[in-house]
C-alpha positions as a Python dict, from the first residue, in 0.01 Angstrom:
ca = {
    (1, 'X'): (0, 0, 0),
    (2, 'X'): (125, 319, -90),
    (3, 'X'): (76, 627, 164),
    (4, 'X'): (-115, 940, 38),
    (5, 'X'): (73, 1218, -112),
    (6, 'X'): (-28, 1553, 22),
    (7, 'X'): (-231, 1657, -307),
    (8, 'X'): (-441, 1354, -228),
    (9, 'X'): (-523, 1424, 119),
    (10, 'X'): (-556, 1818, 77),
    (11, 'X'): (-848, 1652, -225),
    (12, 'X'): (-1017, 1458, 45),
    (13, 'X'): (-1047, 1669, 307),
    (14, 'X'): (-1193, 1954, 16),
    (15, 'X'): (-1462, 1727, -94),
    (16, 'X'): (-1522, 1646, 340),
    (17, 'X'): (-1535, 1995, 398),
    (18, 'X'): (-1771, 2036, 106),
    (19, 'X'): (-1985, 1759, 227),
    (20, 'X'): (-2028, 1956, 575),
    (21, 'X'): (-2075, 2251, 417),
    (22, 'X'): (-2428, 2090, 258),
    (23, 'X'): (-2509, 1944, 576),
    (24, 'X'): (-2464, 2301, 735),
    (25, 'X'): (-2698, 2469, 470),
    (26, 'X'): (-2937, 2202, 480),
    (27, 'X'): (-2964, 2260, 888),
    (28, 'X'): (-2961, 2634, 832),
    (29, 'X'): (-3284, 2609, 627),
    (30, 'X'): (-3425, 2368, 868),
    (31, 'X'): (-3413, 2590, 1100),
    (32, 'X'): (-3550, 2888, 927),
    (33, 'X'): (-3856, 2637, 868),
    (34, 'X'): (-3874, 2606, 1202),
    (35, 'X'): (-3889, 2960, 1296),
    (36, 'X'): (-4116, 3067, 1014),
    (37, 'X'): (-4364, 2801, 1189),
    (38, 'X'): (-4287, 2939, 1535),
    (39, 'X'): (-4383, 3236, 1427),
    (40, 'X'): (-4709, 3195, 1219),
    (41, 'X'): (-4834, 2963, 1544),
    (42, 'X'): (-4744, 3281, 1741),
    (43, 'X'): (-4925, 3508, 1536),
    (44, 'X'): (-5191, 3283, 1533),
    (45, 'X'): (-5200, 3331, 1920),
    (46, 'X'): (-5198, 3662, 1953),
    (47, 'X'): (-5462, 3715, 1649),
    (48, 'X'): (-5703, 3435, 1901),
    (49, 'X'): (-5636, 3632, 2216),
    (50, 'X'): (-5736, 3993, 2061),
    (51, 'X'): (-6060, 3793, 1969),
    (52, 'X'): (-6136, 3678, 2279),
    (53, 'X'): (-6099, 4016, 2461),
    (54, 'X'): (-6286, 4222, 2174),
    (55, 'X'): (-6545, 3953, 2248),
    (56, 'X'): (-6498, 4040, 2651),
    (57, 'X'): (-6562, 4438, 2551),
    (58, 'X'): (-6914, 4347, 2369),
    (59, 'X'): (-6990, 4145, 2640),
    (60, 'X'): (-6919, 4395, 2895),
    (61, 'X'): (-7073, 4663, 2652),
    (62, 'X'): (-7398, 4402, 2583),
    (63, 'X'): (-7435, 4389, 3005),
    (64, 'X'): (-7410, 4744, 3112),
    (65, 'X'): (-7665, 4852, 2826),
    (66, 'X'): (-7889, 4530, 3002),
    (67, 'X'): (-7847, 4723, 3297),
    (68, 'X'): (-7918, 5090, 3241),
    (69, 'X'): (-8225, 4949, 3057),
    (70, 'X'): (-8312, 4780, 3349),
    (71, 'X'): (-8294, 5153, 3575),
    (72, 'X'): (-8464, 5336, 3270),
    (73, 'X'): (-8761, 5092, 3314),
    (74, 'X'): (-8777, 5080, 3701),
    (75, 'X'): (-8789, 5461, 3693),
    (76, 'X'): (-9092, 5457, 3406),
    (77, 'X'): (-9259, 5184, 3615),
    (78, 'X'): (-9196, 5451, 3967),
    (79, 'X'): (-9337, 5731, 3753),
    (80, 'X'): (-9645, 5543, 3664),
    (81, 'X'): (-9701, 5421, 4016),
    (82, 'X'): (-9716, 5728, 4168),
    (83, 'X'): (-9933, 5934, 3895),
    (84, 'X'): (-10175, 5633, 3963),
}
């Protein structure tokens, strides 16, 4: 067996070197997948929890209109009473 000259290992390590380098890009955009999914989901959240507190205002909004109604019509029904 003959030993390798230094052309031929300086070759071999290139073509390992380029071999890593592919495995680097490929786990680069990997990750960038990942984090473009992170963030939609994210997004996603936040977009769900404005719902849920517009739909807290209206029903806030919904329960104090209930409720004013509810003094509007006990003063009517006062008023009535007492010009009876």
């Amino acid at each position: 067996m003959k030993k390798k000259g230094r052309k031929e290992e300086k070759k071999g390590r290139e073509k390992e070197e380029e071999g890593n380098k592919g495995r680097k890009e490929g786990s680069k955009e990997e990750g960038k997948k990942e984090e473009e999914h992170v963030k939609k989901v994210e997004k996603k959240m936040e977009e769900i929890e404005e719902r849920k507190k517009k739909v807290g205002k209206k029903k806030k909004e919904r329960e104090e209109e209930k409720r004013t109604k509810e003094e509007r019509n006990k003063k009517e029904r006062r008023k009535w009473r007492t010009k009876i």
